[in-house]
N, CA, C and O atoms as a GROMACS GRO file, in nm:
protein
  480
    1UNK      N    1   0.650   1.775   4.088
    1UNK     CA    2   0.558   1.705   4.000
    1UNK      C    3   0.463   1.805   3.935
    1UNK      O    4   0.419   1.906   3.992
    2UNK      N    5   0.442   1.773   3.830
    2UNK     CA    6   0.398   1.892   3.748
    2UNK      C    7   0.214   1.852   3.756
    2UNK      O    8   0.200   1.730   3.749
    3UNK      N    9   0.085   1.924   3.767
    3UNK     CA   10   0.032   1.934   3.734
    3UNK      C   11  -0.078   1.904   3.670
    3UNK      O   12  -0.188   1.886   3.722
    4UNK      N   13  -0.040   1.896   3.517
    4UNK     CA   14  -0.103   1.845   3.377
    4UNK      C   15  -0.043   1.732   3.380
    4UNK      O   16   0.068   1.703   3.424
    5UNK      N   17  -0.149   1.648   3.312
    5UNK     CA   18  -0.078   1.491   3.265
    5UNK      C   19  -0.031   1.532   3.121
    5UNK      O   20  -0.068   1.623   3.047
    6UNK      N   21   0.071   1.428   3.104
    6UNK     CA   22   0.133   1.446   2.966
    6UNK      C   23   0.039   1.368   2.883
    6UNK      O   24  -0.034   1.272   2.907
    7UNK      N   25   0.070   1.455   2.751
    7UNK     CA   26  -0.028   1.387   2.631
    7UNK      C   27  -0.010   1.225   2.616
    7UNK      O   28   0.083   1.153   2.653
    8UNK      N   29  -0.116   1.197   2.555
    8UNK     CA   30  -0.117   1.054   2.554
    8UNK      C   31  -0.010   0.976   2.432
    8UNK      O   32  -0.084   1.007   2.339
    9UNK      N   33   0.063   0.926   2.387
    9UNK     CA   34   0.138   0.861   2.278
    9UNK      C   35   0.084   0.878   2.139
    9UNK      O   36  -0.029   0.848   2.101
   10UNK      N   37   0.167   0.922   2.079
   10UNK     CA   38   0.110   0.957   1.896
   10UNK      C   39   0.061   0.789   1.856
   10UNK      O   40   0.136   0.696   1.886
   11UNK      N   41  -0.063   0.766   1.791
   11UNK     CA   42  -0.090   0.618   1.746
   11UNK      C   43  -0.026   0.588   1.686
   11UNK      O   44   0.044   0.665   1.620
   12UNK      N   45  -0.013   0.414   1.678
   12UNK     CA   46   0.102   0.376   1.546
   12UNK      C   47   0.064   0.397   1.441
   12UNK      O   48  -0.048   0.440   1.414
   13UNK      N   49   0.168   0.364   1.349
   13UNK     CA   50   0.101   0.390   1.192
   13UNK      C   51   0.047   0.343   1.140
   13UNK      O   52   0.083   0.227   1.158
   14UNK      N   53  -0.016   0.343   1.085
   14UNK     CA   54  -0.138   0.278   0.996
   14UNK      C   55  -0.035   0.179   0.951
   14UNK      O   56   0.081   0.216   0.933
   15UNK      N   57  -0.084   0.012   0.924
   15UNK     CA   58  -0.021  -0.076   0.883
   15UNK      C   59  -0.046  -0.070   0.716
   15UNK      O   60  -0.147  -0.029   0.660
   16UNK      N   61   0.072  -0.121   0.657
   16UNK     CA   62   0.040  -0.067   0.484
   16UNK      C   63  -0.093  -0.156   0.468
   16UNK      O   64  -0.179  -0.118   0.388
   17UNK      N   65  -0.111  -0.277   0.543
   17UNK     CA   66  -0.286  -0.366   0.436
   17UNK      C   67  -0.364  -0.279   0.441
   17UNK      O   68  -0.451  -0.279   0.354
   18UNK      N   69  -0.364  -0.164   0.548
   18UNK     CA   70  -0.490  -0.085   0.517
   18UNK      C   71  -0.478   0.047   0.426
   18UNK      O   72  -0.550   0.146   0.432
   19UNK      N   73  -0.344   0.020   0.322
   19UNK     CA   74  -0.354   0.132   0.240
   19UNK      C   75  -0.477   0.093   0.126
   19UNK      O   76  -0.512   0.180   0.045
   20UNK      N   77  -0.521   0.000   0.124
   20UNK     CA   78  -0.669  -0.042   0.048
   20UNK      C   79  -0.762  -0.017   0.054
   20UNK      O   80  -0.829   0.004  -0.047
   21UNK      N   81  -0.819  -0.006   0.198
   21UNK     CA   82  -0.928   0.031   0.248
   21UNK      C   83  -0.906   0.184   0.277
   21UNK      O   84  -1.003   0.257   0.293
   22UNK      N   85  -0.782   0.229   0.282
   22UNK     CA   86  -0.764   0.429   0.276
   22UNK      C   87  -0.806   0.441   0.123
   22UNK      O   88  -0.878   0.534   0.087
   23UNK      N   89  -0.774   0.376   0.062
   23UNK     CA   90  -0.785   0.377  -0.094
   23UNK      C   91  -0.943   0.422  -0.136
   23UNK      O   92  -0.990   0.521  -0.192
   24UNK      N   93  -1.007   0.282  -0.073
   24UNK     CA   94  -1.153   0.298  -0.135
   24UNK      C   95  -1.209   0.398  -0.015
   24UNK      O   96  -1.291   0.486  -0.037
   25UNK      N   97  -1.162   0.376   0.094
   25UNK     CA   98  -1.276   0.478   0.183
   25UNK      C   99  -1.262   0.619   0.122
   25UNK      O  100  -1.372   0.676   0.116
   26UNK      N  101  -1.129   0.712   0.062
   26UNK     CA  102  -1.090   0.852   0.011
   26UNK      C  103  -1.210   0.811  -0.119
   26UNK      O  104  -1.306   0.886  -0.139
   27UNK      N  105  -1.188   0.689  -0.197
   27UNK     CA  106  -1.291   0.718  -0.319
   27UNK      C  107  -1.411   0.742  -0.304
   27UNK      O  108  -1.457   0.829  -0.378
   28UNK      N  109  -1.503   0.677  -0.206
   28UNK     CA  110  -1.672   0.670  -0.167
   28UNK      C  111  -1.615   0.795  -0.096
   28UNK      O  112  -1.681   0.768   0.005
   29UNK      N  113  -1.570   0.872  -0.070
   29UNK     CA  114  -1.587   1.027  -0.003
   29UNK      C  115  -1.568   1.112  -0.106
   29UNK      O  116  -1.629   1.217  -0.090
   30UNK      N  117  -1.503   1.105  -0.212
   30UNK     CA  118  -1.493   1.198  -0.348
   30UNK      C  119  -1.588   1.191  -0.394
   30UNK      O  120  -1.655   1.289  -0.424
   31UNK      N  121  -1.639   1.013  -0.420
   31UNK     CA  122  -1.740   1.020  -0.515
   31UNK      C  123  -1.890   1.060  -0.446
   31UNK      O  124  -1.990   1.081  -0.515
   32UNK      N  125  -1.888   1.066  -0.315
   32UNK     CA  126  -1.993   1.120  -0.224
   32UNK      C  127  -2.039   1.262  -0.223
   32UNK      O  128  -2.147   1.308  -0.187
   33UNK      N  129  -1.864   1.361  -0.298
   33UNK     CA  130  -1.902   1.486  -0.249
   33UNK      C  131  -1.828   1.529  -0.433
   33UNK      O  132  -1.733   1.607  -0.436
   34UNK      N  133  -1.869   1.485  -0.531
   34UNK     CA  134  -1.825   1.514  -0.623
   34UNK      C  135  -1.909   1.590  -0.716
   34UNK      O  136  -2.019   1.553  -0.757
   35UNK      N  137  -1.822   1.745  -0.761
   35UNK     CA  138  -1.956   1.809  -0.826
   35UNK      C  139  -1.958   1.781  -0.975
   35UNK      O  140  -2.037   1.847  -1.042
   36UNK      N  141  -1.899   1.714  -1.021
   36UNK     CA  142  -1.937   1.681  -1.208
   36UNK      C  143  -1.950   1.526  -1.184
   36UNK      O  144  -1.917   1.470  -1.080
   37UNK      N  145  -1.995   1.474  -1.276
   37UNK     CA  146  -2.050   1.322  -1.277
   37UNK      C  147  -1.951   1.263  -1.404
   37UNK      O  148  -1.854   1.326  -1.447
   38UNK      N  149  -1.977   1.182  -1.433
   38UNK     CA  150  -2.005   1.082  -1.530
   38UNK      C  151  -1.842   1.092  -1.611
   38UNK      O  152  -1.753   1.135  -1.538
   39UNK      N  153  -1.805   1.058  -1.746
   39UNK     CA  154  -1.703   1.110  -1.819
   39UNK      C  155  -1.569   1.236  -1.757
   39UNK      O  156  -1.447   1.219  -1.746
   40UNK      N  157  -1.665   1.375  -1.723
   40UNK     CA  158  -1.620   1.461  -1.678
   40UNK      C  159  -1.515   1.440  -1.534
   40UNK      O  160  -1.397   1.462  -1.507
   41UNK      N  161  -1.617   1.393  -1.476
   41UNK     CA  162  -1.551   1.383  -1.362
   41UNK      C  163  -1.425   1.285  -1.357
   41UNK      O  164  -1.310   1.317  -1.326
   42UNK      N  165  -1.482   1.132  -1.401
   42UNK     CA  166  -1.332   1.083  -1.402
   42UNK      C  167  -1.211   1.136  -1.478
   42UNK      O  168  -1.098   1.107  -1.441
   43UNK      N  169  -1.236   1.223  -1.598
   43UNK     CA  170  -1.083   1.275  -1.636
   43UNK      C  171  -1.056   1.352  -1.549
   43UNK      O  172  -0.955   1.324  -1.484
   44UNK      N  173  -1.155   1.517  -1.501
   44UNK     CA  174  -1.089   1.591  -1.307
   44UNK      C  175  -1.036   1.501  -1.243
   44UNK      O  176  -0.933   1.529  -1.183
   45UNK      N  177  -1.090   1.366  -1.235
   45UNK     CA  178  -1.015   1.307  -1.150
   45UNK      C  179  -0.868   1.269  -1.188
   45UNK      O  180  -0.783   1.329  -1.123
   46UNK      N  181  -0.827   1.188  -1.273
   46UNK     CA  182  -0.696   1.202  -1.380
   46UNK      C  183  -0.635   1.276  -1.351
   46UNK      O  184  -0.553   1.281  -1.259
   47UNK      N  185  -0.677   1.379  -1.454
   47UNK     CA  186  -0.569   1.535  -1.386
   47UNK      C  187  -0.593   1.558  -1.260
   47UNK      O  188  -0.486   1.591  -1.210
   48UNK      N  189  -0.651   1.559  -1.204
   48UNK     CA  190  -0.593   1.600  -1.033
   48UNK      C  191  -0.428   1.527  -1.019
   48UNK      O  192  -0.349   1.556  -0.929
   49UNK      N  193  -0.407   1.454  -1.100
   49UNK     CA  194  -0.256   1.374  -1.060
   49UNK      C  195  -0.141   1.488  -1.086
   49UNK      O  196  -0.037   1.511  -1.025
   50UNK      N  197  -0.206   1.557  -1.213
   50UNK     CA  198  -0.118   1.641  -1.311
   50UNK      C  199  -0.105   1.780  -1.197
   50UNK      O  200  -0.004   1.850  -1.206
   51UNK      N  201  -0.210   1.814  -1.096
   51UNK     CA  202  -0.167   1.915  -1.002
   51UNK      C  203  -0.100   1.884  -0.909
   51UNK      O  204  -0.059   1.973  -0.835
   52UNK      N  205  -0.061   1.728  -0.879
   52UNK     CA  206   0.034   1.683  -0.791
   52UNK      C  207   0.120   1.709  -0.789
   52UNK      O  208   0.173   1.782  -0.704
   53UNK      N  209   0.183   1.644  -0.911
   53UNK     CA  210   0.264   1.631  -0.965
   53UNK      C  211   0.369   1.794  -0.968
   53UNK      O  212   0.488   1.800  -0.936
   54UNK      N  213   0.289   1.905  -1.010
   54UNK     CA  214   0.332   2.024  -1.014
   54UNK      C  215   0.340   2.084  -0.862
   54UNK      O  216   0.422   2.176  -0.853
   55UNK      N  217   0.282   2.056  -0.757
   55UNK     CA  218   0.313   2.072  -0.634
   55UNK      C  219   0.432   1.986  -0.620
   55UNK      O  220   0.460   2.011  -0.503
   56UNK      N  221   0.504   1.917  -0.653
   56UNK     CA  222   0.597   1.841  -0.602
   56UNK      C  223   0.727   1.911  -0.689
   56UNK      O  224   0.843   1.927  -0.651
   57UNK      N  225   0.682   1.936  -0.779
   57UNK     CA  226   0.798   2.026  -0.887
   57UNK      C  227   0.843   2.175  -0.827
   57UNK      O  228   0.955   2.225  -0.827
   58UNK      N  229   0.705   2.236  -0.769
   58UNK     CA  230   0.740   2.329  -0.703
   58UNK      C  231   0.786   2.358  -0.560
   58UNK      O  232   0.813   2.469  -0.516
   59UNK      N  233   0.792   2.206  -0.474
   59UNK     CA  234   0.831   2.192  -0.317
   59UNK      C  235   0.996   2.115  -0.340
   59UNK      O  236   1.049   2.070  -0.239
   60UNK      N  237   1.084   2.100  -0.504
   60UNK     CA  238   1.165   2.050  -0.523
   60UNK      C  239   1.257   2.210  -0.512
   60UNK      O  240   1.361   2.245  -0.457
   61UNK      N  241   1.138   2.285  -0.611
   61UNK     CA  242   1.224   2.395  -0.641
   61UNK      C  243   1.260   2.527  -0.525
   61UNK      O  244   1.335   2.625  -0.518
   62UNK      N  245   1.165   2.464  -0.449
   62UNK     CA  246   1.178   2.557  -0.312
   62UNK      C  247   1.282   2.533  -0.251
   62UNK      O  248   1.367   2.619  -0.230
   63UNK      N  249   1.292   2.385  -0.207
   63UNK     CA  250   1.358   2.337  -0.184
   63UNK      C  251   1.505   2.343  -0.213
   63UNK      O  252   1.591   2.314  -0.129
   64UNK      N  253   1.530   2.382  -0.337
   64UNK     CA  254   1.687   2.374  -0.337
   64UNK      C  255   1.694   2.566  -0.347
   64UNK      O  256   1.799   2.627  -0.325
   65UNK      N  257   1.580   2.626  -0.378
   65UNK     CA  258   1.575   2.764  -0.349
   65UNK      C  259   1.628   2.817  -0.533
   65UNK      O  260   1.706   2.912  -0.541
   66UNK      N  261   1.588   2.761  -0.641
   66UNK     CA  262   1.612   2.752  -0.755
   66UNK      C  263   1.554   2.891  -0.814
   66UNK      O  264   1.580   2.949  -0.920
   67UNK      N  265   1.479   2.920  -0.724
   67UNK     CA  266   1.416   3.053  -0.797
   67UNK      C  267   1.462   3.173  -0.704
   67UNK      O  268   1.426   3.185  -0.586
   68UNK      N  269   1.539   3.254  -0.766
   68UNK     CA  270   1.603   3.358  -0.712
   68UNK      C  271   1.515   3.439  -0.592
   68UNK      O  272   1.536   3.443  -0.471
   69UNK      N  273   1.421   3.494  -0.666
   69UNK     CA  274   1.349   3.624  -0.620
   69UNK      C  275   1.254   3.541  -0.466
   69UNK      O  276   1.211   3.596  -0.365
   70UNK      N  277   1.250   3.384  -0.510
   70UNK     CA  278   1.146   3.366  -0.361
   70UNK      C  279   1.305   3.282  -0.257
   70UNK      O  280   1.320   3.298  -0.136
   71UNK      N  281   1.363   3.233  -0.311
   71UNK     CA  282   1.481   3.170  -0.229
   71UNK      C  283   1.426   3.012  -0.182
   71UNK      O  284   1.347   2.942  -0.246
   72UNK      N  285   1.473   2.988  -0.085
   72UNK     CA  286   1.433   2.862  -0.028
   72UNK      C  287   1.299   2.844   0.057
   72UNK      O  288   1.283   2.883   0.173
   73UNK      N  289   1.224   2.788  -0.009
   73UNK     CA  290   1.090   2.808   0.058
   73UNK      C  291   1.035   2.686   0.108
   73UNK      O  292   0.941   2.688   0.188
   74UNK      N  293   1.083   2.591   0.070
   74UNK     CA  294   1.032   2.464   0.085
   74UNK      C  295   1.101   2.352   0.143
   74UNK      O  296   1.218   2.386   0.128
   75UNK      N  297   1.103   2.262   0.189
   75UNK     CA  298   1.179   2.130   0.310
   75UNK      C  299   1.202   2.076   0.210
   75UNK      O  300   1.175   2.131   0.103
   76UNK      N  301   1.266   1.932   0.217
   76UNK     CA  302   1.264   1.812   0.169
   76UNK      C  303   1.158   1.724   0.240
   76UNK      O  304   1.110   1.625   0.186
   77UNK      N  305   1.138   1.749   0.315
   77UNK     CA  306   1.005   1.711   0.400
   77UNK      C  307   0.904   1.744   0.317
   77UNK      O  308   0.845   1.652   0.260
   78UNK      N  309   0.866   1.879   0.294
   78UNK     CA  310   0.747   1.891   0.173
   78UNK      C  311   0.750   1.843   0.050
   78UNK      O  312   0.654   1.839  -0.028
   79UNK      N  313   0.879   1.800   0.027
   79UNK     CA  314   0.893   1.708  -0.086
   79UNK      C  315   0.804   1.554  -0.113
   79UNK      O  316   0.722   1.510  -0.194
   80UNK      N  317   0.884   1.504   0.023
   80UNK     CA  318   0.820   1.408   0.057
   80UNK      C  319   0.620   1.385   0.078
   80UNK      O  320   0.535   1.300   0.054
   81UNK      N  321   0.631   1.531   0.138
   81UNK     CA  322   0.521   1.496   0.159
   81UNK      C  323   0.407   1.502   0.018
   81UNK      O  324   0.298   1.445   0.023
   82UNK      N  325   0.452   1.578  -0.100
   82UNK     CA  326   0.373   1.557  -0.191
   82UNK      C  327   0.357   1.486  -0.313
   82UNK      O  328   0.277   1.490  -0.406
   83UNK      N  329   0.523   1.379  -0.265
   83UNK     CA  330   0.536   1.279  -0.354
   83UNK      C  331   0.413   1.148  -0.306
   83UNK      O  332   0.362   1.073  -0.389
   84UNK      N  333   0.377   1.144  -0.127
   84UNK     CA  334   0.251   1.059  -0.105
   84UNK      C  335   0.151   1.164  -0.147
   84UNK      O  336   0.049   1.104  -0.182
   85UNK      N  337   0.141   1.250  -0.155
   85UNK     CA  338  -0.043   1.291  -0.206
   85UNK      C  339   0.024   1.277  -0.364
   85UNK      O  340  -0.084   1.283  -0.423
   86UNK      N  341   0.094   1.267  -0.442
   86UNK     CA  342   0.066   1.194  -0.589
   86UNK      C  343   0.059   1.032  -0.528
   86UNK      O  344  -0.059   0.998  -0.520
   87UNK      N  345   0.140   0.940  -0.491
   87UNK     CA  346   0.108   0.842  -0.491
   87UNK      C  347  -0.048   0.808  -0.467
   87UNK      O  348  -0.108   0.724  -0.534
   88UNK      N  349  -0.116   0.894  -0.350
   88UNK     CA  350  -0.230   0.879  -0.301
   88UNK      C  351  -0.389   0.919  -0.396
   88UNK      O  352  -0.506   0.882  -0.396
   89UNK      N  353  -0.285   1.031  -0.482
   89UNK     CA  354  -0.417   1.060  -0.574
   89UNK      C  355  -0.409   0.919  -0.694
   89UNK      O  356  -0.506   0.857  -0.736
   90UNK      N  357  -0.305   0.901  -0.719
   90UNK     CA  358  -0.302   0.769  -0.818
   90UNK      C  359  -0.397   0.643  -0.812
   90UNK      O  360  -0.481   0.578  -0.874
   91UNK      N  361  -0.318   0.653  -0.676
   91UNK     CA  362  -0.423   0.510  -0.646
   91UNK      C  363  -0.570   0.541  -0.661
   91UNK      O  364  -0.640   0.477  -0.740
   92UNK      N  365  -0.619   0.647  -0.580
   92UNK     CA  366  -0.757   0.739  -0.594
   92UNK      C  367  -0.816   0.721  -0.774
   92UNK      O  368  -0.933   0.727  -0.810
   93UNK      N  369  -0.745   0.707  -0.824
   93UNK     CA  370  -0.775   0.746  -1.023
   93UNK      C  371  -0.753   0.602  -1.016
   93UNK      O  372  -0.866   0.572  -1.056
   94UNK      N  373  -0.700   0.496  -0.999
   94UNK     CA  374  -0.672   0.362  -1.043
   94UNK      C  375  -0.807   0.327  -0.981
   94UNK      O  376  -0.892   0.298  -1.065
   95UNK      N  377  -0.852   0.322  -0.838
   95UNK     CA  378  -0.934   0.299  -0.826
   95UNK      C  379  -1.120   0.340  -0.855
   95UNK      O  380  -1.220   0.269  -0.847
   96UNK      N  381  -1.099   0.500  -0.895
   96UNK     CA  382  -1.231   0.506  -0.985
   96UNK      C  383  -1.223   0.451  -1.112
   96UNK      O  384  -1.327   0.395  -1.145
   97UNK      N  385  -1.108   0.449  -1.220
   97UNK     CA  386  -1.110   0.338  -1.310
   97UNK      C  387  -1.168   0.206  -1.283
   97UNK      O  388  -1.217   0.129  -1.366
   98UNK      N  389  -1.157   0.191  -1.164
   98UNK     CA  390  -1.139  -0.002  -1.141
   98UNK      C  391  -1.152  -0.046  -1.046
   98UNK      O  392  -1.065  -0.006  -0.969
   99UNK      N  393  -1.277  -0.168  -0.964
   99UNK     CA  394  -1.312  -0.206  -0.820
   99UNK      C  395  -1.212  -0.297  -0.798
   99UNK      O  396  -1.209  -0.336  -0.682
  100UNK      N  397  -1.099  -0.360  -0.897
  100UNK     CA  398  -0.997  -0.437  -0.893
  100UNK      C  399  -0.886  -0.365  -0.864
  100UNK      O  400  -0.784  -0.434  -0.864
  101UNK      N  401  -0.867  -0.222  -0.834
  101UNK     CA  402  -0.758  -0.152  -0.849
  101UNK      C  403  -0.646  -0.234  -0.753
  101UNK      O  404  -0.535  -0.225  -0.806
  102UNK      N  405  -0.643  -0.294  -0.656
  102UNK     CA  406  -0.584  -0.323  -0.580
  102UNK      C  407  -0.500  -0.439  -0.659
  102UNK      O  408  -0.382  -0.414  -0.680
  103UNK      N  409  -0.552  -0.561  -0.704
  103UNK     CA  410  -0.526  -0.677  -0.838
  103UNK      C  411  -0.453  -0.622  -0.934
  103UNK      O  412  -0.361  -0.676  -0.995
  104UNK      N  413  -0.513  -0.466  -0.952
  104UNK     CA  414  -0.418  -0.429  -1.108
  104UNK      C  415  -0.299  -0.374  -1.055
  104UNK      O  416  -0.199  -0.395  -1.124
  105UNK      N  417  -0.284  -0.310  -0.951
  105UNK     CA  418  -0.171  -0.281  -0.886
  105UNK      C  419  -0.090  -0.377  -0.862
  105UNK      O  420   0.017  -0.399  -0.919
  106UNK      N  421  -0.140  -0.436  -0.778
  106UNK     CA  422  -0.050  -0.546  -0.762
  106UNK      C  423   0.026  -0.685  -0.922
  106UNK      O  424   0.117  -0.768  -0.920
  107UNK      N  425  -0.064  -0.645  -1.019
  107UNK     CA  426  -0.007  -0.700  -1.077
  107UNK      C  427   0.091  -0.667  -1.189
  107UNK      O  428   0.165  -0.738  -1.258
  108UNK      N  429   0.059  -0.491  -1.182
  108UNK     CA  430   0.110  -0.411  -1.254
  108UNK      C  431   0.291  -0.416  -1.181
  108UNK      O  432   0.380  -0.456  -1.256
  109UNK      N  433   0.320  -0.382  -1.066
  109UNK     CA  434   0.385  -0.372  -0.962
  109UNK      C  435   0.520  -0.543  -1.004
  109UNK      O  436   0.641  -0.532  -1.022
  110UNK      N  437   0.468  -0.630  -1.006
  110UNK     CA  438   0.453  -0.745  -1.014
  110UNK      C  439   0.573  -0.756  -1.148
  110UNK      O  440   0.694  -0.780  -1.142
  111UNK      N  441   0.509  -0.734  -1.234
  111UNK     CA  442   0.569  -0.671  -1.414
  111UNK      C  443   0.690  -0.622  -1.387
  111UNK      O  444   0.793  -0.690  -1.396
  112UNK      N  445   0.684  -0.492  -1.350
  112UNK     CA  446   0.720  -0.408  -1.287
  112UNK      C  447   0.906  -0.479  -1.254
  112UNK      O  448   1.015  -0.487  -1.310
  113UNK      N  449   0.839  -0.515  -1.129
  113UNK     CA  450   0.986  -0.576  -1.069
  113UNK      C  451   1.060  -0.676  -1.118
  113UNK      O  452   1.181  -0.691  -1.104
  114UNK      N  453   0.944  -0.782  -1.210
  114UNK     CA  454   1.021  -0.848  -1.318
  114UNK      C  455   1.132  -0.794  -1.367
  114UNK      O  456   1.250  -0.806  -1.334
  115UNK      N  457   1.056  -0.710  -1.481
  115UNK     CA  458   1.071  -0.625  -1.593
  115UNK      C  459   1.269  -0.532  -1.550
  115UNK      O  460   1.368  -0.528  -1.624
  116UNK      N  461   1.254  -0.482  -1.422
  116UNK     CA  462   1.314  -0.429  -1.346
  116UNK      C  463   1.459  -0.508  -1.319
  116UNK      O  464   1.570  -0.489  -1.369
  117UNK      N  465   1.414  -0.605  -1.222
  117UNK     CA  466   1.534  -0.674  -1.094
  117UNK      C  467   1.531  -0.840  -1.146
  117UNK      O  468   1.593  -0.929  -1.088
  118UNK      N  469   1.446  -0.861  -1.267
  118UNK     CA  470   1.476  -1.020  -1.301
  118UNK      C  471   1.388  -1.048  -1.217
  118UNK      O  472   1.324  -0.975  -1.140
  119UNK      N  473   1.383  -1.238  -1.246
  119UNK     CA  474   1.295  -1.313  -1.175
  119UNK      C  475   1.370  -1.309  -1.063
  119UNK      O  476   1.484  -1.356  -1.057
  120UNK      N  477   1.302  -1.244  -0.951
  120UNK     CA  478   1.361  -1.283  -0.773
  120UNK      C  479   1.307  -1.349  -0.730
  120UNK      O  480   1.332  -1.386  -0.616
   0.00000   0.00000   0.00000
């Protein structure tokens, strides 16, 4: 018998209803620790999507090792993982746009699958 107790169980996952409240709690912490105000800041905020976005271009290209001189540098795992920090900054920008962000999502989303898969 060994010793040390074993670590305690990784928590479950966050259930998706509280991707809303991750939503607004990340916004009141940006907008808590944000150094430009007004106009300015919400377009930084905007483009912050546009540096996502290019982290994910560059964990694609690692990934398949597309660039000679660095080779394969990157998972599909890091893929993944910076396709949620764009999803996550999105929502982040939908919601300093909008205290409804959650309504416009959902109704945007909504369109969406219409628009998409027909009336289901």
């Amino acid at each position: 018998m060994s010793d040390h107790l074993s670590p305690p169980p990784a928590p479950a996952p966050t259930p998706a209803a509280d991707l809303w409240a991750s939503v607004d709690a990340l916004y009141g912490w940006l907008d808590a620790n944000r150094p430009v105000d007004g106009r300015e800041g919400l377009l930084l905020r905007i483009l912050k999507l546009s540096e996502e976005v290019g982290e994910v271009a560059e964990a694609v290209i690692g990934a398949t090792g597309q660039n000679p001189r660095k080779g394969t540098t990157h998972t599909w795992d890091d893929v993944q993982s910076e396709l949620c920090d764009v999803a996550v900054t999105a929502l982040v920008a939908l919601r300093t746009l909008t205290p409804d962000a959650r309504e416009v999502f959902t109704r945007h989303l909504a369109n969406v699958r219409k628009r998409s898969l027909g009336a289901a």
